[in-house]
Every structure is written in C-alpha cells, then in structure tokens.
VEXDRENPA-518095 format. One record per residue (C-alpha): x, y, z; residue in one letter. Coordinates in steps of 0.2 Angstrom, whole numbers, plus 5000, padded with zeros to 4 digits. Example, Ala and Ser with C-alpha at 12.3 -4.5 7.8 and 13.67 -1.06 7.14 Angstrom:
# residues 2
506249785039a 506849955036s 
# end
This chain:
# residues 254
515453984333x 517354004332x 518553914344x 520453984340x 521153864353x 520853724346x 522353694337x 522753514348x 521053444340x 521353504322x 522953424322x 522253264329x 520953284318x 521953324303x 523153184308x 521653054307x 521353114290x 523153104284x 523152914293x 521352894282x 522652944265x 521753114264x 522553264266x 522053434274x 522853614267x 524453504266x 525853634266x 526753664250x 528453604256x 527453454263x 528953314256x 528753124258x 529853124272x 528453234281x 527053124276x 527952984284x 527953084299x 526453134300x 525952944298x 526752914312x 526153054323x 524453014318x 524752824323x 525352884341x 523653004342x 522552834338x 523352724347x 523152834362x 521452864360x 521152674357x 521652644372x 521052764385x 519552714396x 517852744389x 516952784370x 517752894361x 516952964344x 517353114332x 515953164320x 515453294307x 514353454312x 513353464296x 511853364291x 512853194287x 513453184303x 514653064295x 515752984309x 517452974304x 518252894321x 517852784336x 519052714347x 519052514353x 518252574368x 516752634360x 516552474348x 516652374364x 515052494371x 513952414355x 514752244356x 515752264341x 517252184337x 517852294324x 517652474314x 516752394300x 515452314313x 515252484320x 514852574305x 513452414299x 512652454317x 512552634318x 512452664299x 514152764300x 513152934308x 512753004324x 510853004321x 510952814316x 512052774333x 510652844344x 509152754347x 507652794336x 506452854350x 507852984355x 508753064340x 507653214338x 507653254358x 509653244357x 510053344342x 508753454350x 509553454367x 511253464357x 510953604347x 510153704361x 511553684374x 512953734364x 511653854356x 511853934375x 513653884381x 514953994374x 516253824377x 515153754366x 515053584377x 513453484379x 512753324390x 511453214385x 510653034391x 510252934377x 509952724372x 510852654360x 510352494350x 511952374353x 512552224337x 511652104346x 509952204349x 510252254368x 509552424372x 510852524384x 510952704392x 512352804389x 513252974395x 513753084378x 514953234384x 515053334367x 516053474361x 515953584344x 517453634338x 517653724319x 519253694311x 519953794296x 520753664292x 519853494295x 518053584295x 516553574307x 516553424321x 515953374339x 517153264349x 516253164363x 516653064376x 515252914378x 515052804394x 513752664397x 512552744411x 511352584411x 511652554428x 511652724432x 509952774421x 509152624427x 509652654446x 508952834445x 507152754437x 507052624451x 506952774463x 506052904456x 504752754451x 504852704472x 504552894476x 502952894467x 502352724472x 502752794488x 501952954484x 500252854481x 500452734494x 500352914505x 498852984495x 498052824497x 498252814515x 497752994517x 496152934507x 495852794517x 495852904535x 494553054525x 493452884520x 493752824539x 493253004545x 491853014534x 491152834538x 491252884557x 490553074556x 489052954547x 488652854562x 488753004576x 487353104563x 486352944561x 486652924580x 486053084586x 484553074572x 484152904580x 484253004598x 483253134592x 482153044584x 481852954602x 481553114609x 480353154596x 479252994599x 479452994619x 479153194620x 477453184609x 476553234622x 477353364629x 477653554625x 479553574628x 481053454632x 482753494637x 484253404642x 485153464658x 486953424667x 486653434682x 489053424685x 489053544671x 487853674675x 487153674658x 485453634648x 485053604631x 483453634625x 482653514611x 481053604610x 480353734616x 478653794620x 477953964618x 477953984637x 479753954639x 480154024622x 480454184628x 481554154642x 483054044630x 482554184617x 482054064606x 483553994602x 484053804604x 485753804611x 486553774628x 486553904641x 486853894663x 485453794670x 485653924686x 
# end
C-alpha cells in the first residue's frame, strides 16, 4: 500500500532517526553543517510531539513491531517516568504494549481495516497493563505509512478511554439487567395467567361435578338466563336431543 504524500512523516521520521545517530539515504553532499541542522530540526519535531496532548507512538510495520518513539504523554498513560521505563513495560513492541488477552484481536482488527480503508487508518479499543500493574482502556487512532526512505510504520494517537469503556459497560450491562428484569416480569404475568386459567378450570369442573352429583337422577339439565334469553344445556337426553341437534352449546331459550 503506497502513500506518496507522506513526505511530512518521512521527514519526521527520518529526522528521529538522525536525532537516534542513524541516518537514512543521507544525501551525498550531506556536510556536518547539515547534520547539525538536521539535529536541530529534529529536536524541534520531538519537542513538539512531547508536548502535544495525548499518547503519541511511531512503530515498525513488520513482525518486530519495534517501537522507536513515544512522546511524554504516552509514558504518562503507563505511569512511566521515562523512555527506558517504557520500554521495560511494554518490552519495546506494539504487541507487548497491549494487553495479553487482546493482541491477537487488535492486530486482527488492525490488519483488516487498513486491509479495507484506502487511507490506510484504523480504530481500535484495547487494555493496556500500566508500570504499577493497573489495567486501563484506551483509544489507538492508527495510520500505515510506507517510507522509501525510513521504511514501513504506523503512527498512532493513543488516549485513555477508561472512563469511557467502563461508562459504555455500566450501560449495556443496565440494558440487559433491564432486559431480564422485563422477561422476568413478563414471566411472572404468563405464571399469573396460567395460575388463574387453573382455578376457573378447576372451578368449573368443581360446578360440573355438582351438576353431575345433583342431576343423577335426571335425564337432561340445562342452564337458562332468563335477562339473556339464552340456555346452555349440560346434558341432554335422547328426547330432547334432537331438538339442540345434539350439540352442547348455547342457543335462544325462545
């Protein structure tokens, strides 16, 4: 994937290098005069970068994924109070400054956005494991940049999202309490309804069965309302079942 606009971050990033005492594709004419420019160049570059708000962090886009800056800002995220810190903590890599239980679903999520997005950028969530053992959140705005001169990188701009993260947890963790507490009431009214479709069977088998003991001796019962107009027959007899055609449901009494 070839960025030609680039040319800012290659000189910042040959820049660093020069600042590191190495030096990329140095032009021939390059005379000690010109070193000590570019020293100073780079200096300016750095100090800048210190001191803008948030992490800051250039790394190599090849298997070492050897970091080769980060800015104060970014020491202060893992409670470091130098670059040597830094590099005890995270190992000096990408993959060792992202938590354990999330490094293969980053570089996945890495590789596939900028796999998709012709800007090459990326966004990802991650923890990271600070000096003093704290696990944080963080936000990791990424892009991959390939340099002729300084080679293959991702710059990326890290802030803490703990706050954030955690924020975004409590209530998707409320919306799905909420969600039971919903299916549980819902539960709770089919058990009532259930419970009380019960009784009115058991009450009507208990009427029936009253019926049945008081209606022994005879050949046919019904039920009639009067206000209605309507009887309901219980049993029938052969006499009268011809005339409810021997069917027991409700029909005019007149």
């Amino acid at each position: 994937m070839d960025h030609p606009d680039n040319g800012i971050i290659e000189y910042m990033l040959t820049l660093l290098r020069v600042d590191d005492g190495t030096s990329v594709k140095d032009p021939e004419s390059t005379q000690s005069a010109d070193r000590i420019h570019y020293k100073r160049a780079a200096g300016r570059v750095r100090a800048f970068i210190d001191e803008i708000p948030g992490g800051f962090l250039i790394y190599r886009a090849d298997e070492s994924e050897e970091i080769i800056y980060a800015n104060k800002a970014l020491l202060k995220i893992f409670n470091c109070t130098d670059i040597n810190e830094f590099k005890t903590v995270t190992g000096g890599t990408f993959r060792g400054l992202v938590h354990p239980d999330d490094v293969d679903r980053v570089e996945a999520e890495i590789e596939s956005q900028i796999a998709r997005d012709t800007d090459a950028f990326d966004y990802v969530e991650y923890r990271i494991i600070r000096k003093d053992g704290i696990v944080r959140w963080v936000e990791d705005y990424g892009h991959f940049i390939r340099s002729e001169d300084a080679g293959d990188f991702f710059y990326v701009f890290i802030t803490d999202a703990t706050e954030k993260v955690t924020q975004r947890i409590i209530e998707k963790a409320t919306l799905i309490n909420d969600k039971k507490r919903d299916e549980q009431k819902l539960r709770n009214l089919i058990e009532e309804y259930d419970k009380e479709r019960m009784l009115i069977r058991q009450e009507h088998l208990q009427r029936l069965e009253v019926i049945e003991g008081l209606s022994v001796n005879y050949d046919s019962i019904l039920y009639a309302d009067i206000d209605k107009n309507i009887v309901l027959p219980y049993r029938l007899s052969t006499r009268l079942e011809r005339q409810f055609n021997k069917k027991l449901e409700v029909r005019e009494l007149l």
